[in-house]
Every structure is written in C-alpha cells, then in structure tokens.
C-alpha positions as CSV (number, residue, x, y, z in Angstrom):
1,X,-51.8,-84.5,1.5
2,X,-51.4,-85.2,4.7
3,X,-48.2,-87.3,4.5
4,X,-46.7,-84.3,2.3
5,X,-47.3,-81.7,5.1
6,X,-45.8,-83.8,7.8
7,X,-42.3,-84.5,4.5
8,X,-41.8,-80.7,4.4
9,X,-42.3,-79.4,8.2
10,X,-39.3,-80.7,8.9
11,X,-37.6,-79.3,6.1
12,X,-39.2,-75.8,7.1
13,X,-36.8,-72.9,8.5
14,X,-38.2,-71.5,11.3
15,X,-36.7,-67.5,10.7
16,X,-37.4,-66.1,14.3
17,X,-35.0,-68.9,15.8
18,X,-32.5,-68.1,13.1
19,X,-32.8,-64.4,14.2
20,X,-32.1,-64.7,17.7
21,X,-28.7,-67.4,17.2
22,X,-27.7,-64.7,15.2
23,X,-28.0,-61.5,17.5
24,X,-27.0,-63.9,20.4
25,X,-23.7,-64.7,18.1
26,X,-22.8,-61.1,17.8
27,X,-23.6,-59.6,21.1
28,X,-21.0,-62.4,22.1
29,X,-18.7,-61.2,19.8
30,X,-18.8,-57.2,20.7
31,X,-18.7,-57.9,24.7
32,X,-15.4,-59.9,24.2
33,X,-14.2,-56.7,22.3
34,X,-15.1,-54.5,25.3
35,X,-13.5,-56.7,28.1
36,X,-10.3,-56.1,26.4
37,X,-10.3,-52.4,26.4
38,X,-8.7,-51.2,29.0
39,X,-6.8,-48.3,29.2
40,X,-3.1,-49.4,27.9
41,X,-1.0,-47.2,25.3
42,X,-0.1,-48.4,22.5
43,X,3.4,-47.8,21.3
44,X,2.8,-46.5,17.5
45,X,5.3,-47.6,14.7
46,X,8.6,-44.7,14.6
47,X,8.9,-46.2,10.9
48,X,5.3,-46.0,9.7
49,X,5.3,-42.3,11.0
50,X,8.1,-41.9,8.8
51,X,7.0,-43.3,6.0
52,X,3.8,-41.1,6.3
53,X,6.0,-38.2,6.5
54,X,7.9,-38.7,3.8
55,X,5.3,-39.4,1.8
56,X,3.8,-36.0,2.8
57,X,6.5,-34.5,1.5
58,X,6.5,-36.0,-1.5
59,X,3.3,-34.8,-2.4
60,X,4.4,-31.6,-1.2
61,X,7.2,-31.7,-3.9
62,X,4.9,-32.9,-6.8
63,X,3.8,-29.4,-6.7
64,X,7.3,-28.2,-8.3
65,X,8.5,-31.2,-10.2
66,X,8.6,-30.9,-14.3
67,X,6.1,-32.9,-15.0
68,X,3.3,-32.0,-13.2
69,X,2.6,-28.2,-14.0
70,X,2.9,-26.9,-17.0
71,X,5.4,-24.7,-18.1
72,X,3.3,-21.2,-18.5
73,X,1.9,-21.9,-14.6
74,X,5.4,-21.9,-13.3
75,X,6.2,-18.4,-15.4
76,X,3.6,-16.9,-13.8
77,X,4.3,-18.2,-10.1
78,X,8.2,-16.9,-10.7
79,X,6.9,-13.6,-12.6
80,X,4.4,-13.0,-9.3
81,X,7.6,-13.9,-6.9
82,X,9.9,-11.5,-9.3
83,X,7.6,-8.8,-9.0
84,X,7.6,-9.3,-4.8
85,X,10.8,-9.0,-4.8
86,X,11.3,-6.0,-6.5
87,X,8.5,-4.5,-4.5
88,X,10.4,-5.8,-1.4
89,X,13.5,-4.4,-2.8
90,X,12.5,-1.0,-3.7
91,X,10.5,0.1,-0.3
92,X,14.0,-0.9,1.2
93,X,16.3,1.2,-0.4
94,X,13.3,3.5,-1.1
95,X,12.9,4.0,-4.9
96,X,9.4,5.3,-4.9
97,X,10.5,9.3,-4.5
98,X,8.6,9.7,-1.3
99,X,10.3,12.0,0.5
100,X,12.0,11.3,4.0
101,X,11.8,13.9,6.9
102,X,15.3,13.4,7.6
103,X,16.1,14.5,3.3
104,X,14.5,17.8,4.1
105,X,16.4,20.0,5.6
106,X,15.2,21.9,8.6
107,X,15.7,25.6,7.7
108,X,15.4,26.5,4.0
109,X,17.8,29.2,2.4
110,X,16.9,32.0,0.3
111,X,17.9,31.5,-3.7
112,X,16.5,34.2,-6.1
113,X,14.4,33.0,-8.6
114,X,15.3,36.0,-11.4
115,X,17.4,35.3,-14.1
116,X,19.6,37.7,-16.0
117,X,18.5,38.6,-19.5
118,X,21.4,36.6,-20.6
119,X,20.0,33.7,-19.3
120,X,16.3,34.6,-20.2
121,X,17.5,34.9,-23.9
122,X,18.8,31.4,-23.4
123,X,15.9,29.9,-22.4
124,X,13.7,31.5,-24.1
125,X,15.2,30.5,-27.5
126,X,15.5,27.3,-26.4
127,X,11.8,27.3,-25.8
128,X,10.8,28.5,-28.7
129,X,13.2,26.5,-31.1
130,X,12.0,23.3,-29.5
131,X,8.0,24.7,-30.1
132,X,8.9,25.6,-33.7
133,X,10.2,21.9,-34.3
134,X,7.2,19.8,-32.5
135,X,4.9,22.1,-34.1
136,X,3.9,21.8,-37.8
137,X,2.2,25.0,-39.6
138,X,1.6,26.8,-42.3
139,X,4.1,29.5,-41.9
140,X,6.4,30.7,-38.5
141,X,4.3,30.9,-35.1
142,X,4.7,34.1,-33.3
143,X,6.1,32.9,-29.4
144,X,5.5,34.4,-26.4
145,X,6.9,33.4,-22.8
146,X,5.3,35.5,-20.1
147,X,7.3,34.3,-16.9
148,X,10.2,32.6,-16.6
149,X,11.6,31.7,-12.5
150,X,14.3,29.4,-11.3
151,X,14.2,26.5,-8.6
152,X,18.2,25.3,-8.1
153,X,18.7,23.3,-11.5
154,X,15.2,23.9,-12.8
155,X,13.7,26.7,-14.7
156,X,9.8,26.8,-15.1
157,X,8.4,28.8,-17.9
158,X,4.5,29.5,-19.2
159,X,3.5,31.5,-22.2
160,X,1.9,31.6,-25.2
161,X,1.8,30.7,-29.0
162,X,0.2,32.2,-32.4
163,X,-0.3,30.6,-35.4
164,X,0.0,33.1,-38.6
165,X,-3.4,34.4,-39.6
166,X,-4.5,33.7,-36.4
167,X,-5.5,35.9,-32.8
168,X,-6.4,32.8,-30.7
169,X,-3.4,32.3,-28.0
170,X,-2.6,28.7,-27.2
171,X,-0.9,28.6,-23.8
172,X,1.6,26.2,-22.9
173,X,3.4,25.4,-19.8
174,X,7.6,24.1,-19.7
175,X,10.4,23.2,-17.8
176,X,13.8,23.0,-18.5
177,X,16.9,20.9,-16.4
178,X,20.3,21.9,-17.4
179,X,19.4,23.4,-20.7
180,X,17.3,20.7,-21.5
181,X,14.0,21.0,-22.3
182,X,12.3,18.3,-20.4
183,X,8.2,19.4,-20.5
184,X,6.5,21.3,-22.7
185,X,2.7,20.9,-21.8
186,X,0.1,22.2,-24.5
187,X,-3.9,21.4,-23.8
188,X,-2.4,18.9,-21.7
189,X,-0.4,16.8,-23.9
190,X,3.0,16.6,-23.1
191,X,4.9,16.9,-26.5
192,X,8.0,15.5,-25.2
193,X,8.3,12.3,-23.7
C-alpha cells in the first residue's frame, strides 16, 4: 500500500499552488494595462461616425417606408396631420366666428326695429305657411305671431300655434334672413335644418 501512496503523490495536484500561478498571472496582465494609460487622445474614425450616422437615419426612415407600417396606421397619422392643418389654417384666417375688436365698430347707429304692416303681412305669412307645411294635423292650425322686430337683414319672430279642437298654445320661436325662413324653434327642436 505503501508503494501505491508514494505512485500517486506525485501524480497529485496540489490546488492552492495552482491558485496563486493563476492570480499572480493575471495581476501581471491588468498592471501592464494600467502602465499604458496615459492620458493621450485618440483620434476616432470620421468614416465609422458616418456610418453610424447613416445608419441612424436609416432607421429613422423605416418608420415611413411601405413596408413596414401598415396601410390603416399611415391614414390615421395623415388624417391627424390633415386635421392640424386645418386647425392651423382656420385660427389664421379666423373661421371660428369669434368676433374681433377691431370688426366692431366703435359707436353703434340707431336702426328701428318696427316693420310696416306691409312687411309684417310678409312675414307673417311666410311664418305660418312654412308651420302649416312642417306640421301634420287633423285639420288647419290656428297661428298666432305675437312680436315681430328687425336686426339689419334679420327678422326675429315668437308666437304661438293651435291645433283644431284644441285650447293648449304651443309657442315657437323664428327667424327669418332675406325672406327665408332659417329657424323655427318648437319645444326646442329646430324643424328646419
């Protein structure tokens, strides 16, 4: 056994040894590194920066090429610009009706709001031709405008109808713009759109 023992000890690897060859190899290794850095510039490659530019870019553009996004992504990206635009567009030339101070002028003048009976039979017939026409009953309706007044182009108008058989009133409210009636507002439905 004896003779066996003395065979293998030299065949035996003695792992603490082996350790510290190892450790001393690499703390060789890493202190050459750090004698060499010393504080030189080094000039980067013009042409790799431009080649990682451009392929920036490229991957920029994939965003917008045809075969990347579907078709129904891109409608709605030019549907949202569209609708910018038009936005943009309209507060500049200023299509929303909101009133300038400069538009109004800075002393009103006086305009009487009566109208002759020639003109209140006018309008009143028109009123109550239009009623008879949106209105479906049994027989003819019985109408009554109560006030009629004029703004420049525009005449406002309230008043009242009756079916037959019938004492409820039903009140409506209109307006008319160069003999056109434009409104005519019952219960708060607008019957003429």
């Amino acid at each position: 056994m004896s003779d066996n023992s003395k065979k293998n000890s030299g065949k035996t690897i003695n792992f603490a040894e082996r350790k510290k060859t190892i450790n001393n190899r690499q703390s060789q290794a890493s202190s050459h590194k750090n004698v060499v850095n010393d504080n030189r510039v080094i000039q980067y490659d013009i042409n790799k920066m431009r080649e990682q530019i451009n392929q920036q870019t490229k991957k920029k553009m994939r965003f917008f090429s045809s075969d990347k996004s579907p078709l129904w992504v891109k409608l709605i990206y030019a549907g949202i610009i569209l609708v910018f635009a038009v936005l943009v567009l309209a507060k500049f030339t200023n299509n929303f009706g909101i009133v300038k101070k400069s538009n109004i002028p800075s002393r009103f003048e006086y305009q009487s709001k009566n109208l002759d009976t020639e003109d209140t039979v006018k309008y009143e017939s028109i009123i109550e031709t239009r009623l008879k026409n949106l209105i479906s009953s049994d027989g003819d309706i019985e109408v009554v405008t109560s006030s009629l007044h004029k703004n420049d182009k525009y005449v406002f108008a309230d008043g009242y109808f009756t079916y037959p058989n019938d004492s409820d009133k039903i009140f409506f409210d209109a307006t008319i713009v160069s003999d056109k009636l434009t409104s005519l507002i019952i219960n708060g439905y607008n019957l003429i759109k």
